[in-house]
VEXMINU-196474 format. One record per residue (C-alpha): x, y, z; residue in one letter. Coordinates in nm, 2 decimals, always signed. Each point is the difference from the previous one (the first is absolute). Layout:
<nodes>
      X      Y      Z rest
      X      Y      Z    A
...
</nodes>
This chain:
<nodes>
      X      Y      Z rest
  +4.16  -2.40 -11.80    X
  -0.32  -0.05  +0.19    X
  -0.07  -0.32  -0.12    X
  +0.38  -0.10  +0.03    X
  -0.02  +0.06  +0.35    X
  -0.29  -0.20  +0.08    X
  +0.17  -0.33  -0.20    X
  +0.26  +0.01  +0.26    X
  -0.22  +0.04  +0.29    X
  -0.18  -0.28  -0.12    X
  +0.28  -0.16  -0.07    X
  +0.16  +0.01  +0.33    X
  -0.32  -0.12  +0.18    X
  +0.01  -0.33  -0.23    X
  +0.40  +0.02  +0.04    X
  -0.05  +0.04  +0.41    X
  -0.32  -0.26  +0.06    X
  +0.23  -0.26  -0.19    X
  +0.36  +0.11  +0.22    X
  -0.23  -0.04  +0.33    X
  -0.13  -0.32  -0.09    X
  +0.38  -0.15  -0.09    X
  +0.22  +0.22  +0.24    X
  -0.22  +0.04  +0.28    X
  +0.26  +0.09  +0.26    X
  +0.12  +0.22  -0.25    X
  -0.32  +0.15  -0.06    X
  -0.07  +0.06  +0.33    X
  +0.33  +0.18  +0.08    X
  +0.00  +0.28  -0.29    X
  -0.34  +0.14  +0.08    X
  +0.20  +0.28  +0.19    X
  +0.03  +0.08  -0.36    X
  -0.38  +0.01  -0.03    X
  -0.03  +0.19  +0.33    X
  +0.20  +0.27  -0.09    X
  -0.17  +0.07  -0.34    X
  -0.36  +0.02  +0.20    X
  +0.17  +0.28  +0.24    X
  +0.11  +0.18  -0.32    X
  -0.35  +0.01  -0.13    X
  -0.17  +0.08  +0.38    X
  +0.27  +0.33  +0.00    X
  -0.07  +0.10  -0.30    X
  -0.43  -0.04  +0.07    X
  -0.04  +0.25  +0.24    X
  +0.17  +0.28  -0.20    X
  -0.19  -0.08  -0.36    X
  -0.34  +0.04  +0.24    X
  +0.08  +0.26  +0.22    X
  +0.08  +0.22  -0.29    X
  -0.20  -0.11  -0.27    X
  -0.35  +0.03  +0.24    X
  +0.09  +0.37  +0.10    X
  +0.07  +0.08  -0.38    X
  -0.33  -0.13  -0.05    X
  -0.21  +0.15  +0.25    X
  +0.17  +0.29  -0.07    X
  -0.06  +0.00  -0.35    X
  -0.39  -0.07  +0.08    X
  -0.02  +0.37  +0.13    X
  -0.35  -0.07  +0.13    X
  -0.11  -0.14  +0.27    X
  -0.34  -0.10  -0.08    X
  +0.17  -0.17  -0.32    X
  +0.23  -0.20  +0.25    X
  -0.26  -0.08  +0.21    X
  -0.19  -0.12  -0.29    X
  +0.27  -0.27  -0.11    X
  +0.05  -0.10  +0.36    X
  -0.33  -0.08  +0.04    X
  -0.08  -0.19  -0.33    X
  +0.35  -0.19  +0.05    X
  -0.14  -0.17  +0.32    X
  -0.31  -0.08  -0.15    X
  +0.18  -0.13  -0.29    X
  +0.20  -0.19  +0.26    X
  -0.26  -0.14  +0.23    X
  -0.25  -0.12  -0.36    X
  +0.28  -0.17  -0.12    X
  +0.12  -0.15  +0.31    X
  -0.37  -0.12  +0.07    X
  -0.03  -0.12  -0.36    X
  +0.33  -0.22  +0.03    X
  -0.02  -0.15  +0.35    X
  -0.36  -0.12  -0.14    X
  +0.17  -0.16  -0.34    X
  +0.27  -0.18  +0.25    X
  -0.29  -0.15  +0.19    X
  -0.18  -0.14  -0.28    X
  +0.33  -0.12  -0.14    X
  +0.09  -0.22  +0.32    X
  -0.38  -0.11  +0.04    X
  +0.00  -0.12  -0.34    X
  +0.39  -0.16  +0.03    X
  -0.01  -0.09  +0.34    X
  +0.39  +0.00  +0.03    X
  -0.05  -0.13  +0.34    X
  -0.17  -0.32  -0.02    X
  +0.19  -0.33  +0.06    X
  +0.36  +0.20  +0.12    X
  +0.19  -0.13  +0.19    X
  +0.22  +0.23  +0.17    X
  +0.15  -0.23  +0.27    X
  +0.33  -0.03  -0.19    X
  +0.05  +0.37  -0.04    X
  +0.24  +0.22  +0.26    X
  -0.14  +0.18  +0.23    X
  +0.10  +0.38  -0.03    X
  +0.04  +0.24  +0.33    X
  -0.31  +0.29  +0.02    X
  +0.11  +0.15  +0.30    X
  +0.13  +0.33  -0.18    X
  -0.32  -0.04  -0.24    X
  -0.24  -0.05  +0.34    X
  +0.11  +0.34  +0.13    X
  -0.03  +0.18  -0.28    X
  -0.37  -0.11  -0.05    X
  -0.11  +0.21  +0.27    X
  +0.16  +0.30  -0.17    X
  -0.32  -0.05  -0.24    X
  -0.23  -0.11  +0.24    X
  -0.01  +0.31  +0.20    X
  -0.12  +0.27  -0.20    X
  +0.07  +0.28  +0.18    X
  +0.35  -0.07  -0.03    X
  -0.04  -0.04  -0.33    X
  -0.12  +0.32  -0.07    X
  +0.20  +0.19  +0.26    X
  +0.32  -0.15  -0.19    X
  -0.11  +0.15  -0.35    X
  +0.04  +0.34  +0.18    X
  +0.43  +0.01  +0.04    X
  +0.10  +0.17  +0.34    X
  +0.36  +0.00  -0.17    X
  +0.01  +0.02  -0.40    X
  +0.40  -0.10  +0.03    X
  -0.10  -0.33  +0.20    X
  -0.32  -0.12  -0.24    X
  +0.25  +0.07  -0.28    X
  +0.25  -0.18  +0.13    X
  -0.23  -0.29  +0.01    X
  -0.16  +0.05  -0.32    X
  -0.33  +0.04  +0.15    X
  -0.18  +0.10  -0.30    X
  -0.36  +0.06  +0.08    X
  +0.18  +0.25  +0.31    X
  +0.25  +0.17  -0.25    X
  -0.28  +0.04  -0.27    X
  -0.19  +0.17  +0.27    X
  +0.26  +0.25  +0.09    X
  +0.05  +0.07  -0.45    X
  -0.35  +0.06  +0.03    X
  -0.04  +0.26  +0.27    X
  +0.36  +0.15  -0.13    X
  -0.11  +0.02  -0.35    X
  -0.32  +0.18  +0.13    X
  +0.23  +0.23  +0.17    X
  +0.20  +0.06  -0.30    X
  -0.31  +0.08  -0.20    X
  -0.18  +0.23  +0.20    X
  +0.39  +0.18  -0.01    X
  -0.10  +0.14  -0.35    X
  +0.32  +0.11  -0.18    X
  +0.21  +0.01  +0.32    X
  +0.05  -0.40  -0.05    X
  +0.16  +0.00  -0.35    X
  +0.32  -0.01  +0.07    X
  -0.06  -0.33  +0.29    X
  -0.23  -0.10  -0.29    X
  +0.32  +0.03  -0.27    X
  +0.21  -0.20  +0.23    X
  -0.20  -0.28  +0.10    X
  -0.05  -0.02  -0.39    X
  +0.36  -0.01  -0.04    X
  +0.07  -0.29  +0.25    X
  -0.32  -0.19  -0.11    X
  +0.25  -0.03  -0.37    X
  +0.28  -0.07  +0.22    X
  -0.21  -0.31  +0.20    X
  -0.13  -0.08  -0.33    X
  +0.39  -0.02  -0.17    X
  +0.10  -0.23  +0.31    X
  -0.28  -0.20  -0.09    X
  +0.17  -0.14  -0.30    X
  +0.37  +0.01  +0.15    X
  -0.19  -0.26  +0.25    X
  -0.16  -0.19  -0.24    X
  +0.31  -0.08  -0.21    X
  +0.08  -0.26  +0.28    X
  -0.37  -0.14  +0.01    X
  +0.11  -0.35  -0.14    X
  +0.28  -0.06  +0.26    X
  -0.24  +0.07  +0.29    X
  -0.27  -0.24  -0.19    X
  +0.24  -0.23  -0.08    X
  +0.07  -0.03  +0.36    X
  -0.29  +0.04  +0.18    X
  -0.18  -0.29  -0.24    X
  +0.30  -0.25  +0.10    X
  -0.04  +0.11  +0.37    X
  -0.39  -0.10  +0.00    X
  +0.06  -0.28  -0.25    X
  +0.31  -0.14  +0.25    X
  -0.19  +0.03  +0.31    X
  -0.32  -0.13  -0.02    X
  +0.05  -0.28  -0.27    X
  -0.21  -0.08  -0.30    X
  -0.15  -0.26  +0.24    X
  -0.18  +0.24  +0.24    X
  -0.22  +0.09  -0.32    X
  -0.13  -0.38  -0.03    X
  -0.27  +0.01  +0.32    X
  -0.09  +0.34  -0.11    X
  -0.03  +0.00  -0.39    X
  -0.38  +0.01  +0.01    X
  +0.04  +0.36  +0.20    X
  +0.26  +0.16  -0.26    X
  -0.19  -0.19  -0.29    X
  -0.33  +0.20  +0.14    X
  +0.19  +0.31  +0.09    X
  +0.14  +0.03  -0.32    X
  -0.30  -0.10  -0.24    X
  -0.20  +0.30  +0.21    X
  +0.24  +0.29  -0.08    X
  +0.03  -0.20  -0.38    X
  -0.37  +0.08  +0.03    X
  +0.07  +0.38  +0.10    X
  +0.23  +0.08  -0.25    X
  -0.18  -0.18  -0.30    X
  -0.36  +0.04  +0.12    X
  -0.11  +0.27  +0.22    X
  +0.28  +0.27  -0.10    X
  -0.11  -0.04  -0.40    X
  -0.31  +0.08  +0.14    X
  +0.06  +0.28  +0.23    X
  +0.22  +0.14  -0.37    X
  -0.29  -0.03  -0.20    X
  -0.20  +0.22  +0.29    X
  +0.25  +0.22  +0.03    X
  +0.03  +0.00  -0.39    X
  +0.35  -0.09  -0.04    X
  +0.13  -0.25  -0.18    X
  +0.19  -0.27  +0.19    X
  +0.25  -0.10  -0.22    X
  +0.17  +0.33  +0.07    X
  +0.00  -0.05  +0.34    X
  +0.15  -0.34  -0.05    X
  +0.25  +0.15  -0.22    X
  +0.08  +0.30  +0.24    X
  +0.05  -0.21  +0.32    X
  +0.06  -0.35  -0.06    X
  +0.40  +0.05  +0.06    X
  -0.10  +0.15  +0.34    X
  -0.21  -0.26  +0.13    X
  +0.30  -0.23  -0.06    X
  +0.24  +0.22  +0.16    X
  -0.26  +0.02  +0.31    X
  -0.08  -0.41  -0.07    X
  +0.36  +0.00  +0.05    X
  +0.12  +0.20  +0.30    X
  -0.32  -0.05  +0.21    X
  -0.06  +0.37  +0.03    X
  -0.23  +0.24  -0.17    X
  +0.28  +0.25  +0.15    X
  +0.18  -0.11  -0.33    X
  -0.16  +0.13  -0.26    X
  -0.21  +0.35  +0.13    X
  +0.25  +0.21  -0.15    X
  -0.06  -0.14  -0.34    X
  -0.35  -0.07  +0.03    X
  -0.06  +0.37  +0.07    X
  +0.23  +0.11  -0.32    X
  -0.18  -0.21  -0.22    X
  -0.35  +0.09  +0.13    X
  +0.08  +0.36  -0.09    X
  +0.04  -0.12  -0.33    X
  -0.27  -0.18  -0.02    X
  -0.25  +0.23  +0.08    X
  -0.01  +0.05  +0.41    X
  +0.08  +0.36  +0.07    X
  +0.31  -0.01  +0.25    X
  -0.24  +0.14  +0.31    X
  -0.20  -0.30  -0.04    X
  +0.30  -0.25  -0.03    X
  +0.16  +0.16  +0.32    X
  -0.29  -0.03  +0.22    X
  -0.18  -0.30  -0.09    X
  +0.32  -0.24  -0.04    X
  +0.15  +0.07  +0.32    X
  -0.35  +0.01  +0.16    X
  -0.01  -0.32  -0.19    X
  +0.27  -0.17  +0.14    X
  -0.12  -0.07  +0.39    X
  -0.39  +0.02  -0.07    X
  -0.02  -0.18  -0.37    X
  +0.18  -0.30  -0.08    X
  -0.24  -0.22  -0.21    X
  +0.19  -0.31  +0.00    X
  +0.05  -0.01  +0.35    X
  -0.33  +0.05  +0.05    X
  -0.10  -0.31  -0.18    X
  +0.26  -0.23  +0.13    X
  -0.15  +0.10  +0.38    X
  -0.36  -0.13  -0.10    X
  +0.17  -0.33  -0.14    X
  +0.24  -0.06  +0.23    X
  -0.30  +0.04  +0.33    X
  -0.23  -0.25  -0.19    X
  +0.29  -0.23  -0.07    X
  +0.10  -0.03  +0.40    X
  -0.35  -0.04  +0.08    X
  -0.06  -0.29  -0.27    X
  +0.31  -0.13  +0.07    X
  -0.06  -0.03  +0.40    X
  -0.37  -0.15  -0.04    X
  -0.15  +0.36  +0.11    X
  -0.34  +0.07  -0.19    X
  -0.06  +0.33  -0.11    X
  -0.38  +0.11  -0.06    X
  -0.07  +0.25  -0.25    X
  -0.07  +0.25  +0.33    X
  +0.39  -0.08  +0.10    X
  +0.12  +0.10  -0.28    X
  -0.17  +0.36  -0.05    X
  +0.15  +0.07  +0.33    X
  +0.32  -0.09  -0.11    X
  +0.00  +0.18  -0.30    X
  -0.10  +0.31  +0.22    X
  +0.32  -0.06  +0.25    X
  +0.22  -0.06  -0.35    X
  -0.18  +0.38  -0.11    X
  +0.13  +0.16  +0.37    X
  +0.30  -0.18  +0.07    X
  +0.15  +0.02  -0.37    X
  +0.05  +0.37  -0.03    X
  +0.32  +0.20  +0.23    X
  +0.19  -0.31  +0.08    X
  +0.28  +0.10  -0.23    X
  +0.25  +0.07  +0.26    X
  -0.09  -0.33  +0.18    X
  +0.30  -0.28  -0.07    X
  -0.15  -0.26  -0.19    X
  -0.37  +0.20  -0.06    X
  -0.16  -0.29  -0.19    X
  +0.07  -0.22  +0.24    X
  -0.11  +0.23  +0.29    X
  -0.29  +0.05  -0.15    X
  -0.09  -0.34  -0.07    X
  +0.08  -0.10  +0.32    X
  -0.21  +0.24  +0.18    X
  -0.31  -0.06  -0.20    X
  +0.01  -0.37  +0.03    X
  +0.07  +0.01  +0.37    X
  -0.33  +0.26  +0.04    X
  -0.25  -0.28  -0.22    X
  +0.16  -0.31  +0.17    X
  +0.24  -0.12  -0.25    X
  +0.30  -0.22  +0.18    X
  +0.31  +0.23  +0.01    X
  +0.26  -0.27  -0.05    X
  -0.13  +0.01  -0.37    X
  +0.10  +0.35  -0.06    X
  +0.35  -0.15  +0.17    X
  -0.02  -0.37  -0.30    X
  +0.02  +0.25  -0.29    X
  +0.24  +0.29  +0.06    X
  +0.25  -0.22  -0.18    X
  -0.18  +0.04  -0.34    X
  -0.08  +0.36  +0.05    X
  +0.31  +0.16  -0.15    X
  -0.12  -0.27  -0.38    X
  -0.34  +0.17  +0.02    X
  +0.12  +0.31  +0.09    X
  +0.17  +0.06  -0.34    X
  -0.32  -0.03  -0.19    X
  -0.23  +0.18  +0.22    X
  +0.27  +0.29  -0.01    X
  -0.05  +0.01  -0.36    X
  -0.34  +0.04  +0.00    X
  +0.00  +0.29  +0.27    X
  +0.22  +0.17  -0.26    X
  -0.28  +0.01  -0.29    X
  -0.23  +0.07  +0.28    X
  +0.17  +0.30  +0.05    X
  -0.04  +0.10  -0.39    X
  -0.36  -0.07  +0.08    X
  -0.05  +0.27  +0.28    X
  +0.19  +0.25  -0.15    X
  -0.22  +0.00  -0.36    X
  -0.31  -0.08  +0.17    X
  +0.08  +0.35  +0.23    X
  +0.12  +0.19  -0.29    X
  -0.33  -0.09  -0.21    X
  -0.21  +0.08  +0.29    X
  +0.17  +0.32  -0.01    X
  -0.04  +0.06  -0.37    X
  +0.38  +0.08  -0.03    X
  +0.12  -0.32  -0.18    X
  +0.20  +0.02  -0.30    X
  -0.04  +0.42  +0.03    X
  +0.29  +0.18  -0.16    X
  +0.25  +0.09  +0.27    X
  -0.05  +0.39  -0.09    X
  -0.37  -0.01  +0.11    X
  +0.07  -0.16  +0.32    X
  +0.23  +0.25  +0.06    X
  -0.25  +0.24  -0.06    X
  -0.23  -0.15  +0.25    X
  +0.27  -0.12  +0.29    X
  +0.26  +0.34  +0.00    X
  +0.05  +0.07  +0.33    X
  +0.01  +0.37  -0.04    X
  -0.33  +0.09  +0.07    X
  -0.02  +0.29  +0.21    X
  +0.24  +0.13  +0.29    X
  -0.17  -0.12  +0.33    X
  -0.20  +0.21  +0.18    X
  +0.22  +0.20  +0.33    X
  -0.26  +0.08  +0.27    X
  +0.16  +0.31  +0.18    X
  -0.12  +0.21  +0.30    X
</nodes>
């Protein structure tokens, strides 16, 4: 069934690339179909999140333990981050996708919504004022993640410190994380309609020809992830003492599904399911995978470092080695929390050029081929989130543990909590 479903996925991208390149009108005009699969999978988000990371924390029933896989998660996050943004620069050093462009013939695209959102970023007060939610009901309207996984966190503290008193909320957020989990797959039985359509859309609107200026930069972006997925994750398996032919085998449906639609939204019900399977206890998966989501996205990460080195190459700007470090340390800053933020890579890309002197009107030359690249980095942020979870679960000591020892560990009847009376 699995691997049925993927064939027509795959399938309908082929089928959908080919309609938009014939039928562009057409192509254009049914993305509405496209649309409406992408709002399916953002309602259906929230829910598998909210409830799974409360189970989770819940199910920890310790707060040093929490605390513990909270704080090796963002190291985790912030080595591998570092590690990838440095493998992008080398990459477009070495390539130079840059060089001898000309990017007079391409369209101009309007930055004006992307401009205002920069200083979003660039102000980090607001930034970190904004991860602390004044109204949980707005931020999860919005699908602010990094604000709604603060408010799990703090709640599932809550439930925690509740002792026995919170088994029956416990019960029922367990009951409606199976529910959120059953929609899941109602959803995803109309996947290759919405990829279908959203592929034609892209295809139909920006032409095959748009890609001719800019083959160098997609050519570069995608041989750097190529050299993620076949060179540095085999060797971050063989650290973590895993063998990466089963993660190949476990995921490789979901990075096309993700390749597909655009969205790592897509696929973090499954991904958790099967990560359970493989090994992750189901604390892990529902902290570090949403956590994940707005502070670890590998692929993006390495398409930023490309992408800055390509507008300054391509505009004549030279970079010393000095420039560069300091770019890398805006890329560190900027890249985490921007989830939220329309269009995040480009925000971020944006803002980052515009603070080391790069010309903005290159961020505006190659929005157009954003949404091509986009499918592959988005696959790559989806084994990056195996990554993070095994990586915390070995750290821990608790992967591939028998689910009745966890248990034993991570009940969340402890004692009654302590009533201080006068």
């Amino acid at each position: 069934m699995k691997v049925r479903a993927a064939f027509f996925i795959l399938a309908a991208t082929v089928l959908g690339a080919l309609f938009g390149h014939f039928f562009p009108e057409w192509g254009v005009s049914i993305k509405v179909l496209g649309d409406a699969f992408i709002r399916l999978i953002k309602m259906i988000v929230i829910p598998v999140i909210v409830t799974t990371l409360l189970v989770g924390i819940a199910g920890v029933g310790d707060m040093k333990r929490m605390g513990r896989v909270g704080i090796k998660t963002v190291i985790w996050f912030e080595a591998i981050t570092t590690l990838i943004l440095f493998v992008g620069l080398a990459v477009a050093n070495i390539v130079q996708p840059g060089k001898g462009v000309d990017l007079s013939q391409l369209p101009k695209a309007d930055i004006s919504t992307i401009e205002q959102n920069t200083s979003i970023i660039m102000d980090g007060k607001t930034l970190l004022l904004n991860i602390i939610p004044t109204n949980i009901v707005d931020v999860l309207a919005k699908s602010d993640l990094l604000a709604v996984i603060f408010f799990c966190v703090m709640f599932g503290i809550a439930l925690v410190s509740m002792g026995k008193e919170a088994k029956p909320l416990v019960s029922m957020l367990e009951i409606a994380s199976k529910a959120s989990f059953r929609l899941v797959n109602l959803v995803m039985a109309v996947a290759p309609i919405g990829v279908f359509a959203l592929m034609s859309a892209t295809i139909g609107k920006y032409g095959i020809g748009l890609l001719i200026p800019l083959l160098k930069l997609v050519g570069t972006a995608y041989l750097g992830l190529a050299i993620l997925v076949f060179g540095l994750f085999p060797l971050i398996a063989l650290f973590l003492k895993i063998k990466i032919k089963d993660v190949y085998k476990m995921i490789w449906d979901l990075m096309i599904i993700g390749a597909s639609t655009g969205s790592t939204e897509t696929v973090v019900p499954q991904l958790m399911q099967r990560l359970e399977k493989f090994g992750v206890p189901k604390y892990i998966t529902s902290f570090v995978i949403p956590a994940g989501m707005p502070l670890n996205s590998d692929g993006t990460t390495l398409y930023l470092t490309i992408a800055a080195l390509f507008i300054a190459q391509a505009f004549g700007v030279e970079m010393s080695l000095q420039q560069q470090l300091i770019m890398i340390l805006f890329f560190i800053v900027t890249s985490k929390g921007v989830a939220a933020v329309p269009s995040s890579s480009m925000v971020i890309l944006l803002a980052t050029a515009t603070a080391v002197g790069l010309p903005a009107e290159g961020v505006a030359l190659i929005i157009g081929i954003d949404r091509i690249i986009d499918m592959a980095r988005t696959a790559v942020n989806v084994m990056g989130h195996v990554f993070s979870s095994v990586a915390v679960a070995k750290w821990e000591g608790v992967f591939g543990k028998d689910p009745s020892e966890l248990e034993a560990i991570s009940d969340i009847d402890h004692t009654e909590p302590k009533v201080v009376t006068t």
